[in-house]
VOMI-398005 format. One line per 4 residues: number of its first residue (from 0); their letters; for each residue x, y, z of N, C-alpha, C. Coordinates in steps of 0.2 Angstrom, whole numbers. Atoms other than C-alpha are relative to their C-alpha. Layout:
! VOMI-398005
NUM> A> X,Y,Z,X,Y,Z,X,Y,Z | ...
END
This chain:
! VOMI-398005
0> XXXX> -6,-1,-5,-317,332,-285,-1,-6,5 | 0,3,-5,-325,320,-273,1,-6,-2 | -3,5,2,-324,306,-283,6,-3,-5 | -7,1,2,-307,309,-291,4,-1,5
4> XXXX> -4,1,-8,-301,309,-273,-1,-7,3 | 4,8,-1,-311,292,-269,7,-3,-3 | -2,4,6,-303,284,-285,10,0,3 | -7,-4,-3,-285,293,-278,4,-4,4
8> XXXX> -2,3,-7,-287,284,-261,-1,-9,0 | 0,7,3,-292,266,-269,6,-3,-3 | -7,3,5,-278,265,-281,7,1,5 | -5,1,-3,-266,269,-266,1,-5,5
12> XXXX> -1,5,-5,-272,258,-254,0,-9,-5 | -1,5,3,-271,245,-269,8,-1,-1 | -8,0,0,-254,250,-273,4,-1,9 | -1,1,-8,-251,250,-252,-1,-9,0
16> XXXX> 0,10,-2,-257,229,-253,5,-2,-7 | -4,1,6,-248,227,-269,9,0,3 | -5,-1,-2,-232,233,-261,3,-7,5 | 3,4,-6,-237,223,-245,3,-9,-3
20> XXXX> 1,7,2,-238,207,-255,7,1,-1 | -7,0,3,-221,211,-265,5,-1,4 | -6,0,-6,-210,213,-249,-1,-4,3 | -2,6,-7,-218,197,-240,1,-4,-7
24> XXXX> 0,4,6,-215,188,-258,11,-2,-1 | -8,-1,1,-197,194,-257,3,-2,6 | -1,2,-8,-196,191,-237,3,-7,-2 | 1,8,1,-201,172,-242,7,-2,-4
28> XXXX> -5,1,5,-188,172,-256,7,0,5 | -7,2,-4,-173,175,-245,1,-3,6 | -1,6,-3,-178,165,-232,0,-8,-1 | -3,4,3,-179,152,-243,9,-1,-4
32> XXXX> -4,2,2,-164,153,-250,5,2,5 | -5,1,-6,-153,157,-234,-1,-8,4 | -1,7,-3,-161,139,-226,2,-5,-7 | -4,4,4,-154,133,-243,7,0,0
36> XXXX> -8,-1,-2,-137,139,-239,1,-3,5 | -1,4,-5,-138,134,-222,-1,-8,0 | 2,5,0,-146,118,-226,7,-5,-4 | -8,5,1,-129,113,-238,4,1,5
40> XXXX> -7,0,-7,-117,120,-224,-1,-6,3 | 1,4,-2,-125,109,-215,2,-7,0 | -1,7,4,-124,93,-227,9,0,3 | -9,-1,1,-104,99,-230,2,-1,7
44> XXXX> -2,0,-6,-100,101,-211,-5,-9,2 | 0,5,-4,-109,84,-207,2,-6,-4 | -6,5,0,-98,74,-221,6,-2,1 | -7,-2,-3,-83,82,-215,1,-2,7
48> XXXX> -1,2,-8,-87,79,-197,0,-8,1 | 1,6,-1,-91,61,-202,3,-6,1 | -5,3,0,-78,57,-211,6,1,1 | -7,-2,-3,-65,65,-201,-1,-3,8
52> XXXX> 1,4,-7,-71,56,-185,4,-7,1 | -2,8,1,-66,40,-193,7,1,-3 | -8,0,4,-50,47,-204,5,2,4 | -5,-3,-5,-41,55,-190,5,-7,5
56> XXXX> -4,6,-7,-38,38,-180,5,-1,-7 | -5,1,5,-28,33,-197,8,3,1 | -4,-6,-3,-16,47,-191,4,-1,7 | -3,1,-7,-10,37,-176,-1,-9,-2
60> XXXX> -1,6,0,-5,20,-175,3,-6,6 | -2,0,-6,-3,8,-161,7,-5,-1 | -6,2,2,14,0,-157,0,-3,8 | 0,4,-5,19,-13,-144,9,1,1
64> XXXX> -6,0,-3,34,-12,-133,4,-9,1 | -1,7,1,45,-29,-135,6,1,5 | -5,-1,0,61,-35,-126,4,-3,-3 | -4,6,6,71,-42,-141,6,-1,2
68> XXXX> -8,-1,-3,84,-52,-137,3,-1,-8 | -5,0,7,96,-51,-157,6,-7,2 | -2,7,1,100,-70,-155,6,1,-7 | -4,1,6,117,-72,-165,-2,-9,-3
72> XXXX> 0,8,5,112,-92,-167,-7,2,-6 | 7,-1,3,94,-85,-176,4,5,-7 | -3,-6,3,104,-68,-184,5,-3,-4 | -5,1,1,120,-75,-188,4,-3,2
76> XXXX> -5,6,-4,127,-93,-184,7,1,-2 | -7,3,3,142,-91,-195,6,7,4 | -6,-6,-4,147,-73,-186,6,3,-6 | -2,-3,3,150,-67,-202,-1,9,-4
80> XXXX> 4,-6,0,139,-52,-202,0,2,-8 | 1,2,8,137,-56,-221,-8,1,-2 | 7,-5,1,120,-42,-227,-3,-3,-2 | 5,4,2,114,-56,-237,-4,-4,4
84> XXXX> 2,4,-6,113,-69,-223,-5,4,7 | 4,-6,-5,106,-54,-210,-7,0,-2 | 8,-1,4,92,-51,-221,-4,-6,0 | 3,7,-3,87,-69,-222,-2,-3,6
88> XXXX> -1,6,-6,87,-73,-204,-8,0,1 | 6,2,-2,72,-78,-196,-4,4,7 | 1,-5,-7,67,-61,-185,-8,-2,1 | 9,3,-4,47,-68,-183,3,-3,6
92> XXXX> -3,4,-7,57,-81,-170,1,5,5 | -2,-5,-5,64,-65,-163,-5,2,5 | 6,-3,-5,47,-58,-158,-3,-4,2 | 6,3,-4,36,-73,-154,5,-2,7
96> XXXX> -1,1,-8,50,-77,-141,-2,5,5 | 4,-5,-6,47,-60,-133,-6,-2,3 | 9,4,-2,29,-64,-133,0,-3,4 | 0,7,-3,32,-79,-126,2,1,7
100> XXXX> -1,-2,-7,41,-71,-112,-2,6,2 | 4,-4,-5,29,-59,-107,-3,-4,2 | 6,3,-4,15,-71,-106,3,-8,0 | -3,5,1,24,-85,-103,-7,-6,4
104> XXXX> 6,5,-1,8,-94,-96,-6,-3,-6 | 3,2,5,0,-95,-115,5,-7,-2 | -2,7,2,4,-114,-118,-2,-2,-6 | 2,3,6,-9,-119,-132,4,2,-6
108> XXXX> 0,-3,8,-7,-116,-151,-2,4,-1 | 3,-5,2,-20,-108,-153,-1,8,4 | -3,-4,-4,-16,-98,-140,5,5,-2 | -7,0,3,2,-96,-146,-4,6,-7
112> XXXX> 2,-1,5,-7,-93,-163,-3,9,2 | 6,-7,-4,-19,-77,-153,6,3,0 | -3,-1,-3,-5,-73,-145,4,6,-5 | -1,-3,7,6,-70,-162,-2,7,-3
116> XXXX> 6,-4,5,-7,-60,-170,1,8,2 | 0,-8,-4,-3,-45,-157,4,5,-2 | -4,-3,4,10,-40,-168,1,2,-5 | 1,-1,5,9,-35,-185,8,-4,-4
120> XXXX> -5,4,4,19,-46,-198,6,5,-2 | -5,-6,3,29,-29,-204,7,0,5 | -6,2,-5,39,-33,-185,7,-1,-2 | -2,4,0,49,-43,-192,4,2,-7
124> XXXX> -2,-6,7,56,-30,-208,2,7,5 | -2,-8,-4,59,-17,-194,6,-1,5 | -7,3,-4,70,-29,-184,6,0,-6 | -3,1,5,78,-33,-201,3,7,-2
128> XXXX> -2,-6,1,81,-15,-203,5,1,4 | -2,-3,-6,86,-11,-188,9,-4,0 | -5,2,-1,101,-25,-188,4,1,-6 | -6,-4,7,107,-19,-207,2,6,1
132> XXXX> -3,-8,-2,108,-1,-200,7,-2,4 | -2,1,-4,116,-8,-186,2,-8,4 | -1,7,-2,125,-24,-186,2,-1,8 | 1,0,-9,130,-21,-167,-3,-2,6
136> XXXX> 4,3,-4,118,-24,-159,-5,-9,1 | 3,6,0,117,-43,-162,3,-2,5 | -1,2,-8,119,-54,-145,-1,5,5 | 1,-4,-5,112,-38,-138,-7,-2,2
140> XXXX> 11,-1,1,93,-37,-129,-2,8,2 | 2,-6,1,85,-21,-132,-7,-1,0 | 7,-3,1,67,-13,-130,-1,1,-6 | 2,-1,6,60,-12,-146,-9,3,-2
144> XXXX> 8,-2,0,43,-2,-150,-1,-4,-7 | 1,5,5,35,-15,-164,-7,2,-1 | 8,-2,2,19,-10,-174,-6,-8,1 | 6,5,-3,3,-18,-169,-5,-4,-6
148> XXXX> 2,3,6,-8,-29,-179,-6,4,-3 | 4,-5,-2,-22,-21,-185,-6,-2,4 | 9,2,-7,-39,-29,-175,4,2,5 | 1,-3,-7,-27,-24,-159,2,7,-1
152> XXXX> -2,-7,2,-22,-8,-168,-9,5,2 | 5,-1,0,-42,-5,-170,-3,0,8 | 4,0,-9,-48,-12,-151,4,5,2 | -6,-6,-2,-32,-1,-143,-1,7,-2
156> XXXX> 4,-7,4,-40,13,-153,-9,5,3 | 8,-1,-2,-59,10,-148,-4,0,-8 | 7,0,8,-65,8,-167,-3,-5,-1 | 5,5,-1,-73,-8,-162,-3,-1,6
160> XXXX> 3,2,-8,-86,-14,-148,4,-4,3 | -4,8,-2,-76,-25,-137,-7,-2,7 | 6,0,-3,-94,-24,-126,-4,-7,-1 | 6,6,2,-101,-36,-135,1,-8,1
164> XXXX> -5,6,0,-100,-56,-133,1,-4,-6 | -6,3,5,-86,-65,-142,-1,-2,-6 | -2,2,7,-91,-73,-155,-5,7,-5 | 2,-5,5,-99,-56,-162,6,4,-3
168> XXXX> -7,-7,0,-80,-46,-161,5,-7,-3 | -4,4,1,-65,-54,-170,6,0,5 | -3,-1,-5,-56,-49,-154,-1,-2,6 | 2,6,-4,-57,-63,-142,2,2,7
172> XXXX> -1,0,-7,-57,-63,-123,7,2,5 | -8,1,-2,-39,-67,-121,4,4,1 | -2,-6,3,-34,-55,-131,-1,7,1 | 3,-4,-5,-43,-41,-122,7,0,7
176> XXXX> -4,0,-6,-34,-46,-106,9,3,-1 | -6,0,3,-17,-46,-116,-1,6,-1 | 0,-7,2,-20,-29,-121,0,6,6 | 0,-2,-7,-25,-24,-103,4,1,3
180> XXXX> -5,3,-2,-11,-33,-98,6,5,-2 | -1,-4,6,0,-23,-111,1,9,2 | 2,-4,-1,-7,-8,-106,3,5,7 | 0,-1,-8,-7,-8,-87,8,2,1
184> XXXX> -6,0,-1,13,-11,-89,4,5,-5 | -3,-6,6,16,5,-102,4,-5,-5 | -3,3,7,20,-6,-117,-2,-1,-5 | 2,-1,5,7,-1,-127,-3,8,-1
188> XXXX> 3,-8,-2,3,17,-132,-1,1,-11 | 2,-1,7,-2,24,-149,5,8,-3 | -4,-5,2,11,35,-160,-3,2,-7 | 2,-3,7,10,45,-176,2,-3,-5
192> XXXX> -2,9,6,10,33,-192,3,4,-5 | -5,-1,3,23,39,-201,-1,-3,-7 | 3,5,5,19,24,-212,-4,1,-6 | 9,-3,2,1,32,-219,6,2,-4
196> XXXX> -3,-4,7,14,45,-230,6,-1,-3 | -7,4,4,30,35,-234,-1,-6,-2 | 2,8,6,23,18,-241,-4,1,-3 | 3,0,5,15,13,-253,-7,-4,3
200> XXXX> 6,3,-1,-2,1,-254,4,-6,2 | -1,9,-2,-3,-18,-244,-4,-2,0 | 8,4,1,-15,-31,-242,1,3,9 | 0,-1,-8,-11,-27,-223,-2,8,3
204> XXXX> 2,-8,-3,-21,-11,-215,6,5,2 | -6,-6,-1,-6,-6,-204,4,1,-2 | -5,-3,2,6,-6,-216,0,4,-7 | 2,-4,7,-3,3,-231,2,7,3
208> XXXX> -1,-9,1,2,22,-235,-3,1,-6 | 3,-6,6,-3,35,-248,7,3,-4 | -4,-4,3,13,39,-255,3,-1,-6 | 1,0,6,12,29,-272,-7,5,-3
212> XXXX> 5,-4,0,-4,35,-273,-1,5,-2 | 1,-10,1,-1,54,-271,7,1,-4 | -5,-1,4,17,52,-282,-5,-2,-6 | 4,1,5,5,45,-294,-6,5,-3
216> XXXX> 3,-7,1,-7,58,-293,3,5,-4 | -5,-3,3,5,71,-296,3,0,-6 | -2,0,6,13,65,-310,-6,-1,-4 | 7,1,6,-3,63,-319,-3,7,-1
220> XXXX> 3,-7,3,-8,80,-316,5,5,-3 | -3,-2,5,9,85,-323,0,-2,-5 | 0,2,10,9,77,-340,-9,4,-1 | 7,-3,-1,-11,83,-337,0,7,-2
224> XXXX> 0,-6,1,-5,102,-336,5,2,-6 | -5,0,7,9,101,-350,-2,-2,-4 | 3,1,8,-2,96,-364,-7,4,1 | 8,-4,2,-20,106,-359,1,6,2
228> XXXX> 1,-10,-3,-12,124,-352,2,1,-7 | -1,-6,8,-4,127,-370,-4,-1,-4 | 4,-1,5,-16,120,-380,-6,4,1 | 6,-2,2,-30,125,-373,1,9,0
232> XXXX> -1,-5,4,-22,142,-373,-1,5,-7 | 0,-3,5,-19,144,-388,-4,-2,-5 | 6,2,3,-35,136,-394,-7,6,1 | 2,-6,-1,-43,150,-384,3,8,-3
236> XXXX> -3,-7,3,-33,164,-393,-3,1,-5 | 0,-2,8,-36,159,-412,-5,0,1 | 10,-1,2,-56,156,-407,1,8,2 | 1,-6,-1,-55,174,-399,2,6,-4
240> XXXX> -3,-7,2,-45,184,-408,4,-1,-9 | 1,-1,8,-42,177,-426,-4,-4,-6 | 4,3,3,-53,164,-431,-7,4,-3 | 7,-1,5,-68,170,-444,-5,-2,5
244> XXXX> 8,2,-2,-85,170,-439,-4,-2,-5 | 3,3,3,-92,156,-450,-5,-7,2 | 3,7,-2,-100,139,-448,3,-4,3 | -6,7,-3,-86,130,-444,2,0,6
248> XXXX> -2,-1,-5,-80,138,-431,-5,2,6 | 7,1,-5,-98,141,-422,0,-6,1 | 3,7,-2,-101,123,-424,7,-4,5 | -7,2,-5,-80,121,-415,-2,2,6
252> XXXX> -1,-2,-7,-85,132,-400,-6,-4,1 | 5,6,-5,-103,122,-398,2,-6,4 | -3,5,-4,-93,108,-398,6,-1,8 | -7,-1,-5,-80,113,-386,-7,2,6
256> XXXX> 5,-2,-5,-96,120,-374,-3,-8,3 | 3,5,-1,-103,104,-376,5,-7,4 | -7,5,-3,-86,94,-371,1,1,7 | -1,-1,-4,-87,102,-356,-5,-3,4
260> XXXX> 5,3,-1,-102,94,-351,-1,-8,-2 | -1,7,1,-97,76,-357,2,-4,5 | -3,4,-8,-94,63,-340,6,-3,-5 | -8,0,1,-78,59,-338,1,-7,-2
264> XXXX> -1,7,1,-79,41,-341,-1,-2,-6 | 2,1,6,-83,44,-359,7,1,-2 | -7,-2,2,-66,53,-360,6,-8,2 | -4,5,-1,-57,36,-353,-4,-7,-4
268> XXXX> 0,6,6,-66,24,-364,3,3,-7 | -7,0,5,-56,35,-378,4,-1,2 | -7,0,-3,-41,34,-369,2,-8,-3 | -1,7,2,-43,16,-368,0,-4,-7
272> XXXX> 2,1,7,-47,14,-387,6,4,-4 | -4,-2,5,-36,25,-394,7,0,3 | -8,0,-4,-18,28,-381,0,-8,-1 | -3,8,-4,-19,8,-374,-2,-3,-8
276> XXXX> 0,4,6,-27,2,-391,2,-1,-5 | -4,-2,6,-20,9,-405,7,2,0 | -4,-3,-2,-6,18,-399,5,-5,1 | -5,7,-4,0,3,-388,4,4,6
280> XXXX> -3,-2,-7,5,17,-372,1,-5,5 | -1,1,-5,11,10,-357,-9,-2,4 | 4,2,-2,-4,2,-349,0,2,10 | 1,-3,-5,-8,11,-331,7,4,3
284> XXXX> -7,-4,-2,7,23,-330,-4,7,0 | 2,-7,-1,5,42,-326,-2,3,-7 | 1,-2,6,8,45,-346,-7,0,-3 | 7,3,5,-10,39,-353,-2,2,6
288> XXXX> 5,-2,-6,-18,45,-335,0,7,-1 | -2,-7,4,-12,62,-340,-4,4,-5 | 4,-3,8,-17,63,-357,-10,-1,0 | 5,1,1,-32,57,-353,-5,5,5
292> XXXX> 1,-6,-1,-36,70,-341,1,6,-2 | -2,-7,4,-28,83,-352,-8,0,-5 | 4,1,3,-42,77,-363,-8,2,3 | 6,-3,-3,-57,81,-351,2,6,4
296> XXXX> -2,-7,-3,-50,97,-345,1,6,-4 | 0,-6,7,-48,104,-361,-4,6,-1 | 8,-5,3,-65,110,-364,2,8,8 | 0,-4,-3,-63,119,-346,4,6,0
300> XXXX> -6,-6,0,-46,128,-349,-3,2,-7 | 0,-7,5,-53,136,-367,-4,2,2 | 6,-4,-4,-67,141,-357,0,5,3 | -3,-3,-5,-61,149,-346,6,7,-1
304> XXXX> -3,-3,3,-47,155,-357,-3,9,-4 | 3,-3,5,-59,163,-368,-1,7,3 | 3,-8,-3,-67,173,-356,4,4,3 | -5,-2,-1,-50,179,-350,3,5,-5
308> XXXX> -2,-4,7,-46,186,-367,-7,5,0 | 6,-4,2,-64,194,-369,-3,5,8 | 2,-6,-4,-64,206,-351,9,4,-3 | -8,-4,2,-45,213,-359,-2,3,-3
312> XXXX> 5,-6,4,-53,229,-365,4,1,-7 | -3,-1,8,-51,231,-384,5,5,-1 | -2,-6,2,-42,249,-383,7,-3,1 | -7,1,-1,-27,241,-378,2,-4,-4
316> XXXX> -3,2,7,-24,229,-392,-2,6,-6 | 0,-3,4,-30,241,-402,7,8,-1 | -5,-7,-1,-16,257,-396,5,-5,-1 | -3,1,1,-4,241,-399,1,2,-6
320> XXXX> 0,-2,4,-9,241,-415,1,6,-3 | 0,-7,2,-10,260,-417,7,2,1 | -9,0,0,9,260,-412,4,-3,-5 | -5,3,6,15,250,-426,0,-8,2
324> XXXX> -3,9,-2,15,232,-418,-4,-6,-4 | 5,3,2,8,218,-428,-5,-4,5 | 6,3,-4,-8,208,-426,3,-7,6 | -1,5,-5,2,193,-416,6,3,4
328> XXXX> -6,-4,-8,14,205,-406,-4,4,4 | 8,-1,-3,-4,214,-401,-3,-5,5 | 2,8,-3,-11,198,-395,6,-3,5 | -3,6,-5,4,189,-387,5,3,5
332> XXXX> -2,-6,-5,12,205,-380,-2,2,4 | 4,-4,-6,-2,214,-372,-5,-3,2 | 5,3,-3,-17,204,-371,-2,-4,4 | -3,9,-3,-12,186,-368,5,2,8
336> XXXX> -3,0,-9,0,193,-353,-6,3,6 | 6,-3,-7,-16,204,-345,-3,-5,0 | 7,4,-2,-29,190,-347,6,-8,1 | 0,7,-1,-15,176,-341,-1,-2,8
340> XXXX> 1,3,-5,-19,178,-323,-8,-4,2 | 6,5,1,-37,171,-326,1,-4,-4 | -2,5,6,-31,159,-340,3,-6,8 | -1,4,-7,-21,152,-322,-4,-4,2
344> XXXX> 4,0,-5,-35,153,-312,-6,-6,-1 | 6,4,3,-47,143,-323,4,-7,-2 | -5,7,0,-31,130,-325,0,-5,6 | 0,4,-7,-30,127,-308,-6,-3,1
348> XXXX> 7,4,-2,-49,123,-306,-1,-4,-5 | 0,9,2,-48,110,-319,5,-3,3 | -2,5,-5,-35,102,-312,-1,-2,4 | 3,2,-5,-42,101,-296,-5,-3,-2
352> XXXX> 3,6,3,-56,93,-307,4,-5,1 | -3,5,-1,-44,83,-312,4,-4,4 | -2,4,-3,-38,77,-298,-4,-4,4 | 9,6,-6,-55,69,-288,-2,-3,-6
356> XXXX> 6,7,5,-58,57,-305,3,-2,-1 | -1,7,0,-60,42,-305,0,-5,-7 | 3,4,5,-68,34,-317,5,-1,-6 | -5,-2,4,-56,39,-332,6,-5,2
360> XXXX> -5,4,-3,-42,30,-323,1,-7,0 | 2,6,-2,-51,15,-318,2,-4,-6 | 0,4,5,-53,11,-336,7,0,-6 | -6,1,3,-35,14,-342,4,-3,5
364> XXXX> -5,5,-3,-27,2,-331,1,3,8 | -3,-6,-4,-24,15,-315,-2,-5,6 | 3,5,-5,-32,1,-304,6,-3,4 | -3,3,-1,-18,-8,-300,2,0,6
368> XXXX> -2,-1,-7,-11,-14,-284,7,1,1 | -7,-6,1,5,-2,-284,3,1,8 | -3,-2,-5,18,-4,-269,5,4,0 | -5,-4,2,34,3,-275,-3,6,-2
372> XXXX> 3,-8,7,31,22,-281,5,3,-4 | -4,0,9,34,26,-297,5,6,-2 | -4,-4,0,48,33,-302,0,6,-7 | 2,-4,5,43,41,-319,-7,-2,-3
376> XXXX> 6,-1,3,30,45,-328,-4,-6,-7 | 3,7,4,29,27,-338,2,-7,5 | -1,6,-5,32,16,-323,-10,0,2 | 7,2,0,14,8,-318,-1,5,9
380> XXXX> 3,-7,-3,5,19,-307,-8,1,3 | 6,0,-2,-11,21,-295,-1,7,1 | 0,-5,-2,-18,37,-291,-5,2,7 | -1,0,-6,-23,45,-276,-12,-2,1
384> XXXX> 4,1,2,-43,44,-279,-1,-8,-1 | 0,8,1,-42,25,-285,2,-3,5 | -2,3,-7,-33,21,-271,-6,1,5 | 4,1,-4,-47,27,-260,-5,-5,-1
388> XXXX> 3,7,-1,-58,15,-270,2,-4,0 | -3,7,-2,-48,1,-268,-4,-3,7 | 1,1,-6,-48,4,-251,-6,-1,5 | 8,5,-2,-66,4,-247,-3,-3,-3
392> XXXX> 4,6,1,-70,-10,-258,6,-7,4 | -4,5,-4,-58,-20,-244,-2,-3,3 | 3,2,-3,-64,-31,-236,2,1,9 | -3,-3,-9,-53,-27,-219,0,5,4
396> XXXX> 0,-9,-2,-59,-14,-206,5,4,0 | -5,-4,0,-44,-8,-205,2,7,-5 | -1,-4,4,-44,1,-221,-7,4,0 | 6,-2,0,-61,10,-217,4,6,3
400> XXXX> -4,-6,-2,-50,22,-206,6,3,-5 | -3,-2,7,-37,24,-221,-6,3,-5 | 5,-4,7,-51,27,-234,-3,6,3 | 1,-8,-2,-58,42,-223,6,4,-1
404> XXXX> -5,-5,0,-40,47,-220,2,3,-6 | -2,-4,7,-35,49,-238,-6,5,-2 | 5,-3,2,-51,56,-242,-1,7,3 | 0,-9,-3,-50,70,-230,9,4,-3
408> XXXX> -7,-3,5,-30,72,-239,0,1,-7 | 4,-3,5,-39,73,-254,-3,6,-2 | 4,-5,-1,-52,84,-250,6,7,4 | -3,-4,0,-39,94,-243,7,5,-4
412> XXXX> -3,-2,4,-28,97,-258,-6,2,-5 | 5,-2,4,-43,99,-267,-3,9,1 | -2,-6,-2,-45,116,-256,4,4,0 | -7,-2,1,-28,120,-257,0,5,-7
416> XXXX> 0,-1,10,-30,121,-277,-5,4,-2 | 4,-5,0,-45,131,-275,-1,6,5 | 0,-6,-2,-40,143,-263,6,4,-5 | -6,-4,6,-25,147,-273,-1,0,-6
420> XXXX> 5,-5,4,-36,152,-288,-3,3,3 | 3,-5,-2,-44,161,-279,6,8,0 | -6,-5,-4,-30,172,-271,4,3,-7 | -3,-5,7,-21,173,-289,-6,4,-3
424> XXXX> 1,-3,4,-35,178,-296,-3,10,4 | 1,-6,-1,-39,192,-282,7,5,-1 | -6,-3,1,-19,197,-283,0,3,-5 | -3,-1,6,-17,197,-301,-6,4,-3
428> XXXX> 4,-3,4,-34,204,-306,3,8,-3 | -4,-9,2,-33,222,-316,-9,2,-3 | 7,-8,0,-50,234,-315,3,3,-5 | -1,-5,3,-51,241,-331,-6,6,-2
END
């Protein structure tokens, strides 16, 4: 008795350490994997804070106050207010006079030249507007806010030292004071760049936008979702629900598992070889950027599909069938409509794949330097992704603050696309 009680009190205070270990084993376990979570939050919140420190200035644009005089001998010697001659006139004249009479103490060239620089070449396209809206106001002088260049867009910002000495800053001494100058007399202030979402791409900072770009986008994720939601639908239907369970069709779904896990850049050197080579498609148009995204999205929509079909409990295609309905008024009657609010769900998050890549694009043409935005779907065509690398491989600071900004309008359509899966699929799910 004494020593089955012994043996009793042994084996419990081993099971008491045994336990002991197991809860600091599990302890350890979840505070490793909470400072994992915390640790990405962390990463996520400090590229978002990084690049939205830099993107946000893009969001504002500076603009110089001028007072234009609309010279009719510059505008219109002949005083025939003839749209073709208006367009022609020589509105740069119009602004360096301003110039000239603010600082009317800049005598040099190079001066003159500095001087110049303070106003962005686009000026001189806004005056040009301005007198074809409103031929009227020629022989008038008028206040004019005129966009800034971008080095005084950038200093007037603060996204460069101006601390430093001169020959380290492209923004020279003079220049500085002009700004001060500028300044001190309320003629320079910073407004909201309109520009950024209504134009297209420039070689010029402050006159580049994103609205080829994100037109081009768009279109490529529509030709994108009209060739991979039916098919990979209906690709997802016959493997689930009437295809045989043979050789062939195991070795289709491996492949298809397998397509899924293929980089994406493998799917644009077919694009390139088979659309642009064989084919002979439209070279960097939305068409062939589409297809060739529908091509690496595929795999994820019958995937997706698949398992959409396979939580649709069996009883209910089966009580079709036990009703009288045949095998594909069972399936495309009751099934397919219960399992299409996850067929959505898993559409949406490829596309939002597909809309942050690059690589595939690159190599069918999508590169291109695209002002105009396109008006269909075989006009040439950048997207909104390739545009941000253009832009940071540019050599001009200017576009530093653009390539965050698109990329946080990126990153935020990319959210968009993935709260709205989500939400359909809380809405529309069915607990069965």
């Amino acid at each position: 008795m004494t020593d089955s009680t012994s043996r009793g009190f042994a084996n419990s205070d081993k099971i008491a350490a045994s336990l002991a270990a197991r809860h600091r084993s599990e302890a350890w376990f979840r505070g490793i994997g909470l400072a994992a979570i915390v640790g990405a939050l962390g990463f996520l919140a400090f590229m978002v804070l990084s690049i939205g420190s830099t993107g946000w200035k893009a969001f504002q644009q500076t603009f110089v106050q001028l007072e234009i005089n609309f010279d009719p001998a510059v505008i219109d010697p002949e005083g025939k207010r003839d749209p073709d001659v208006l367009a022609r006139a020589n509105y740069q004249r119009l602004v360096r006079d301003a110039l000239r009479g603010l600082f009317p103490e800049v005598t040099s060239r190079s001066d003159r030249r500095s001087l110049d620089d303070t106003v962005s070449s686009v000026a001189q396209f806004e005056l040009m507007n301005m007198v074809l809206d409103d031929p009227s106001i020629i022989g008038t002088t008028r206040k004019v806010w005129l966009t800034a260049s971008d080095d005084f867009d950038m200093a007037f910002k603060g996204s460069v030292p101006l601390d430093v000495p001169q020959d380290e800053r492209r923004f020279s001494d003079k220049q500085i004071s002009w700004m001060d100058m500028l300044k001190s007399q309320g003629l320079l202030e910073k407004q909201f760049n309109s520009r950024f979402f209504t134009a297209g791409d420039s070689r010029e900072p402050e006159q580049a936008g994103i609205l080829a770009a994100l037109v081009g986008s768009m279109l490529s994720l529509f030709v994108c979702f009209i060739l991979s939601f039916p098919v990979g639908v209906l690709a997802a239907v016959y493997l689930e629900m009437f295809a045989p369970r043979n050789r062939i069709n195991d070795l289709i779904e491996i492949n298809i598992n397998n397509l899924a896990a293929v980089p994406s850049i493998v799917f644009g050197l077919l694009g390139l070889a088979m659309f642009l080579g064989v084919f002979g498609m439209p070279r960097s148009s939305p068409l062939v950027g589409g297809m060739v995204l529908a091509l690496m999205t595929l795999p994820t929509i019958i995937v997706s599909a698949r398992a959409s079909l396979k939580g649709v409990p069996p009883s209910l295609r089966q009580a079709a069938l036990g009703l009288g309905a045949s095998q594909m008024q069972a399936v495309f009657h009751h099934v397919v409509p219960s399992a299409l609010p996850g067929m959505l769900t898993g559409a949406i998050i490829g596309m939002a794949q597909a809309l942050g890549e690059t690589a595939p694009l690159l190599l069918i043409g999508m590169v291109a330097f695209i002002v105009d935005v396109p008006q269909s779907i075989l006009e040439p065509a950048t997207a909104l992704p390739v545009q941000i690398f253009l832009w940071a491989d540019s050599p001009e600071r200017g576009f530093s603050e653009k390539t965050a900004a698109a990329i946080l309008i990126l990153l935020g359509f990319l959210v968009v696309m993935n709260l709205v899966a989500i939400v359909m699929r809380k809405k529309f799910e069915q607990r069965w």
